[in-house]
SEVO-863195 format. One line per 5 residues: number of its first residue (from 0); their letters; for each residue x, y, z of C-alpha. Coordinates in steps of 0.25 Angstrom, whole numbers, padded with zeros to 4 digits. Example, Ala and Ser with C-alpha at 12.3 -4.5 7.8 and 13.67 -1.06 7.14 Angstrom:
// residues 2
0	AS	0049:-0018:0031 ~ 0055:-0004:0029 $
***
This chain:
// residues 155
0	XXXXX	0000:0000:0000 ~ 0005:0014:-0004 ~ 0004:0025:0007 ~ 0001:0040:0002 ~ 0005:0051:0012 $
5	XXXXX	-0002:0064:0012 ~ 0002:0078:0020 ~ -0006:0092:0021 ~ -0004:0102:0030 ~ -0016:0109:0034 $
10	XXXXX	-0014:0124:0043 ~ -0027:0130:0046 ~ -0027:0145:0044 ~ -0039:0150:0051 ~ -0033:0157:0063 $
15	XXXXX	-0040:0169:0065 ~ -0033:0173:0077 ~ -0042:0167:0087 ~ -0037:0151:0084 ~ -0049:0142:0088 $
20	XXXXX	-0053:0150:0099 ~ -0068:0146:0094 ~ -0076:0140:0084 ~ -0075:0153:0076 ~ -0064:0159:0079 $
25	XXXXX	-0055:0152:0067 ~ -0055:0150:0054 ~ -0057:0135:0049 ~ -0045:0139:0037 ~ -0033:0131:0033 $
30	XXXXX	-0025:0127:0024 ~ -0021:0113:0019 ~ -0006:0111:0012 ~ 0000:0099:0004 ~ 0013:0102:0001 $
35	XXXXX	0016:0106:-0014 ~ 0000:0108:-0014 ~ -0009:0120:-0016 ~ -0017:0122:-0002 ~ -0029:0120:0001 $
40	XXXXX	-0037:0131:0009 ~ -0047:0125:0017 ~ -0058:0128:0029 ~ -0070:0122:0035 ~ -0084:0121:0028 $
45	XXXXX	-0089:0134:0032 ~ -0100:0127:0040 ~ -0089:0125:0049 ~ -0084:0140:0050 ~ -0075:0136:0035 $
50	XXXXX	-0070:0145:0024 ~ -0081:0142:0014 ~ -0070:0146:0003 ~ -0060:0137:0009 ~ -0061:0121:0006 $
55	XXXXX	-0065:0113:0019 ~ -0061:0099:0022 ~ -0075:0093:0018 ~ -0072:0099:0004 ~ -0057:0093:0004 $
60	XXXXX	-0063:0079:0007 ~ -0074:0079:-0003 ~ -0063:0084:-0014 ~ -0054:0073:-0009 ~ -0064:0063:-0012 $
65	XXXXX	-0069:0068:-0026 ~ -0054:0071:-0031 ~ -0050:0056:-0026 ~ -0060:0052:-0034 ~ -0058:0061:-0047 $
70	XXXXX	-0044:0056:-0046 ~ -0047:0040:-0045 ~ -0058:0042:-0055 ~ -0049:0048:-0066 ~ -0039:0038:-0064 $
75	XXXXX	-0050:0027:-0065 ~ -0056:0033:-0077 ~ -0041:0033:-0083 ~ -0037:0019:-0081 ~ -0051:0015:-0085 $
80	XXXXX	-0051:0023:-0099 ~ -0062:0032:-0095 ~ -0059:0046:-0102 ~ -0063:0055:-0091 ~ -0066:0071:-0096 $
85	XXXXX	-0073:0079:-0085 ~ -0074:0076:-0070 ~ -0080:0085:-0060 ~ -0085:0079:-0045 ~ -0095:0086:-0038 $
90	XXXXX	-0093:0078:-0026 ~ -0102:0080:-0012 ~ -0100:0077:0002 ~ -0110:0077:0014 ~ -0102:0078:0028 $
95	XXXXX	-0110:0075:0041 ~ -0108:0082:0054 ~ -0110:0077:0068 ~ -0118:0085:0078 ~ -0105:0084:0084 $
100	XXXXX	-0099:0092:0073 ~ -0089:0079:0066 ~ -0093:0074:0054 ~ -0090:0067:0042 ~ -0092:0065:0026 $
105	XXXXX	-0104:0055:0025 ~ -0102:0054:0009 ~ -0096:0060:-0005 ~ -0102:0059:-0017 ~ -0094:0062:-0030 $
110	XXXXX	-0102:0067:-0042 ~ -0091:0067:-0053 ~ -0096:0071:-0066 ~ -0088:0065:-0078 ~ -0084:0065:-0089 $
115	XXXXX	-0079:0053:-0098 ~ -0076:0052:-0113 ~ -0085:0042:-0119 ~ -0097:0037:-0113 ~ -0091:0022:-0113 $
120	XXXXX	-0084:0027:-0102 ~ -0094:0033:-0093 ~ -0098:0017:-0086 ~ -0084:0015:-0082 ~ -0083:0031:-0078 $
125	XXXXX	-0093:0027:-0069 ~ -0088:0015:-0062 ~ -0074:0021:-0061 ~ -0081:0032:-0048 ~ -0080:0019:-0040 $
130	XXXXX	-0068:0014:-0042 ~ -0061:0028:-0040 ~ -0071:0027:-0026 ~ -0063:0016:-0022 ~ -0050:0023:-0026 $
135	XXXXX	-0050:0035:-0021 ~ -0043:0038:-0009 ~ -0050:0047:-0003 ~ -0064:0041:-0003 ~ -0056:0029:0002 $
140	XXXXX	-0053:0036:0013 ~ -0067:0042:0016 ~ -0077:0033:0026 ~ -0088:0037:0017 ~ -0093:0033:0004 $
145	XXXXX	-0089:0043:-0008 ~ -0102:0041:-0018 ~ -0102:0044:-0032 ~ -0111:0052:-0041 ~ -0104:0051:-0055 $
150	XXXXX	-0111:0057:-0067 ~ -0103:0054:-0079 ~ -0104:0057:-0095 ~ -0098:0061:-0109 ~ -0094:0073:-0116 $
***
């Protein structure tokens, strides 16, 4: 088995000057670095007192999972002669929260809409969303199912 190591650095920039004196009295702001990498600007969703302008980590996770997939999926659709054109997912996640104010992810649903060459290809286009599902590292990784709402065509 191969073992793939990942490092980030992730400083949080939302000091106003009153630390975390309370609840509101800092910004939910930071910054996430991979060296050799652009950084990421992120916050909180703003019904958690977030930057609506800045990426939260629910965002992060839900592109982790599409662009796992987009990245599987081409590779498939390569080795398997499937001319892909167009891809463009439109992928949803619906968190719960606790009373307690813990939550998590209960599903993601991925609604790639592609597009293949030729029409002889759109069966197989179809069958390949699976196998990427069961690639994909990231949904792997998850302890929720990713679902899939594929619409595929022609030119």
């Amino acid at each position: 088995m191969k073992h793939h190591q990942y490092k980030s650095k992730i400083v949080w920039t939302g000091n106003t000057g009153e630390s975390t004196k309370n609840y509101r009295s800092y910004q939910r702001n930071y910054t996430i670095s991979v060296d050799g990498k652009a950084d990421i600007l992120g916050s909180s969703d703003p019904t958690f007192l977030g930057n609506p302008g800045l990426h939260n980590p629910e965002d992060l996770l839900l592109a982790s999972v599409s662009s796992c997939h987009l990245l599987w999926y081409l590779h498939l659709c390569s080795v398997n002669k499937i001319l892909v054109l167009e891809y463009e997912d439109f992928a949803e996640g619906t968190m719960m929260e606790n009373e307690n104010g813990s939550g998590k992810f209960s599903e993601i649903i991925l609604k790639p809409k592609i597009v293949v060459a030729e029409k002889e290809m759109i069966e197989k286009a179809f069958e390949l969303h699976q196998k990427a599902n069961e690639y994909c590292f990231i949904a792997n990784s998850l302890n929720f199912e990713v679902k899939h709402q594929s619409e595929i065509t022609t030119k």
